[in-house]
N, C-alpha and C positions, 0 to 999 in steps of 0.2 A: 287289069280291068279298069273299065272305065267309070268318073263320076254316074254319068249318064247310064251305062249296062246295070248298076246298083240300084235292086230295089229291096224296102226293107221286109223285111221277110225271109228275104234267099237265102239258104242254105250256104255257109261257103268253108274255106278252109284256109288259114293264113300261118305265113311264117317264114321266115329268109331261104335261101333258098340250098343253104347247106343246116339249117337249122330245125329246131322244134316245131310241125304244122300239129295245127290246131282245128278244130272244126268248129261249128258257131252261126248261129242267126246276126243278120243283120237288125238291129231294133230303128237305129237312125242314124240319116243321113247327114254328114257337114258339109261344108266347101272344100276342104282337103282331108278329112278322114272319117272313115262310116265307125259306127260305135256297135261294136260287135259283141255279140254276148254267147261266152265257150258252152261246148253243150259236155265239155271235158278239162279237167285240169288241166291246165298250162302251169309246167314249171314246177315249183318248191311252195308258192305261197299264192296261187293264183286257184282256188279251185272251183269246178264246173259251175258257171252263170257270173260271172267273174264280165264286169265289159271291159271290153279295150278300145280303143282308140286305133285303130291301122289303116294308113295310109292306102288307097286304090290300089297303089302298083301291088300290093302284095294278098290282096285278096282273088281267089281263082273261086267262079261256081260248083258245087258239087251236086247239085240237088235241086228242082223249083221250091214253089212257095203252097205247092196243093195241098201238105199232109200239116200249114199253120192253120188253125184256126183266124177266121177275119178276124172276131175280135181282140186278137192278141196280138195285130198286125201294131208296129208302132211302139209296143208297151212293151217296157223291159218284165220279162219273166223274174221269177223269184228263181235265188241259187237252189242247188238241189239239199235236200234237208240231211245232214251228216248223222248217219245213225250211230248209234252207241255197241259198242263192243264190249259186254262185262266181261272182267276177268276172272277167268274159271281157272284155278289152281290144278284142278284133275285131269283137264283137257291138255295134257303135254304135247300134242300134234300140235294144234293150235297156235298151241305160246311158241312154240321153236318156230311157226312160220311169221307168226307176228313180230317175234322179236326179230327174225333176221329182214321181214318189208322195214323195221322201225330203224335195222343197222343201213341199209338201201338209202331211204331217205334223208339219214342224216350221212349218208356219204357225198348225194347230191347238194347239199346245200352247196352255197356256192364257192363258199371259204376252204369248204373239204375237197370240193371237185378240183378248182383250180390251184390247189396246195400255196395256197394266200396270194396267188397271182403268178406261181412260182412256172408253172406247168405254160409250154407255148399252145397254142388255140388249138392245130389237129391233134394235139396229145388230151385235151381239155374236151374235146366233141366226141375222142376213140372211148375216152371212160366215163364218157354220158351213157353213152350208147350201149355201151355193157351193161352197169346198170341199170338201164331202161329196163334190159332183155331179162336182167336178172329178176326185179320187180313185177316186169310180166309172168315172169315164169312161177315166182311166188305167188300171186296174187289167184294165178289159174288153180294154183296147189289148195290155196286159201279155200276156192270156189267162187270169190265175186271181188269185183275193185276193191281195193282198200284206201281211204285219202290220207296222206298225211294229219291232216287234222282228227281221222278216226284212231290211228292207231297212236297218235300223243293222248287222246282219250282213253285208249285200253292200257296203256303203260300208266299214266297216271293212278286208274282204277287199280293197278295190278300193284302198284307202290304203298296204297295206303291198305291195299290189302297186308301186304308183308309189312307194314307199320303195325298193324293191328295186331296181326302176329305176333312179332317183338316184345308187346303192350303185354298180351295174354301170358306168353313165355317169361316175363319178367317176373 
């Protein structure tokens, strides 16, 4: 795409082109890259309303500008608000799908994906990708996305629960 075809507002989708695409409002325009704000998590540490910086060539339209609001044309949105997951001890469905998104996530970090850099890149993109499907397929099970930042919130809650535990048992 081009400087010039980019307007802010537009709906688009970016990402290399063997790689991660991503969807996302244009907020504003530069001289060599529009500042794109994800309408979804990118990655491990990037989550939805997250801006980036991407270069023209790797932006493609997906969508007009009818369903923004004018006045929001221009203005970076606020990220999406990370809800809270308590943890319920009795809900064992739950926890087994929680814990195995929270084993997903920390197999994507980056260190565990590329086994410290050890893995060559199609071997590094075949066990993204598994992953990904694995995460999708939990999260369906779940009933709704889950962000990494939620479910370090449910594990945390779920830790000081069995802290507590412990305390009482003692």
């Amino acid at each position: 795409m081009l400087r010039s075809e980019c307007k802010i507002g537009m709906k688009v989708i970016f990402g290399r082109a063997n790689g991660e695409k991503t969807t996302g409002r244009v907020v504003r325009l530069n001289r060599v890259k529009a500042k794109v704000q994800t309408d979804e998590a990118r990655g491990l540490h990037a989550p939805a309303g997250t801006i980036w910086g991407v270069p023209y060539s790797m932006l493609r339209e997906i969508g007009g500008t009818a369903d923004v609001p004018s006045a929001t044309l221009g203005k970076v949105l606020m990220p999406v608000q990370v809800k809270d997951i308590p943890y319920n001890p009795f809900d064992v469905t739950v926890n087994s799908i929680l814990t195995a998104i929270d084993s997903v996530y920390s197999q994507l970090s980056p260190e565990n994906l590329t086994c410290d850099g050890e893995l060559p890149q199609y071997m590094v993109v075949a066990k993204a990708a598994k992953l990904r499907k694995q995460l999708a397929a939990l999260q369906t099970a779940y009933g709704s996305p889950v962000s990494e930042t939620e479910v370090y919130k449910w594990y945390e809650s779920k830790s000081a629960y069995e802290k507590e535990q412990e305390l009482q048992n003692a």
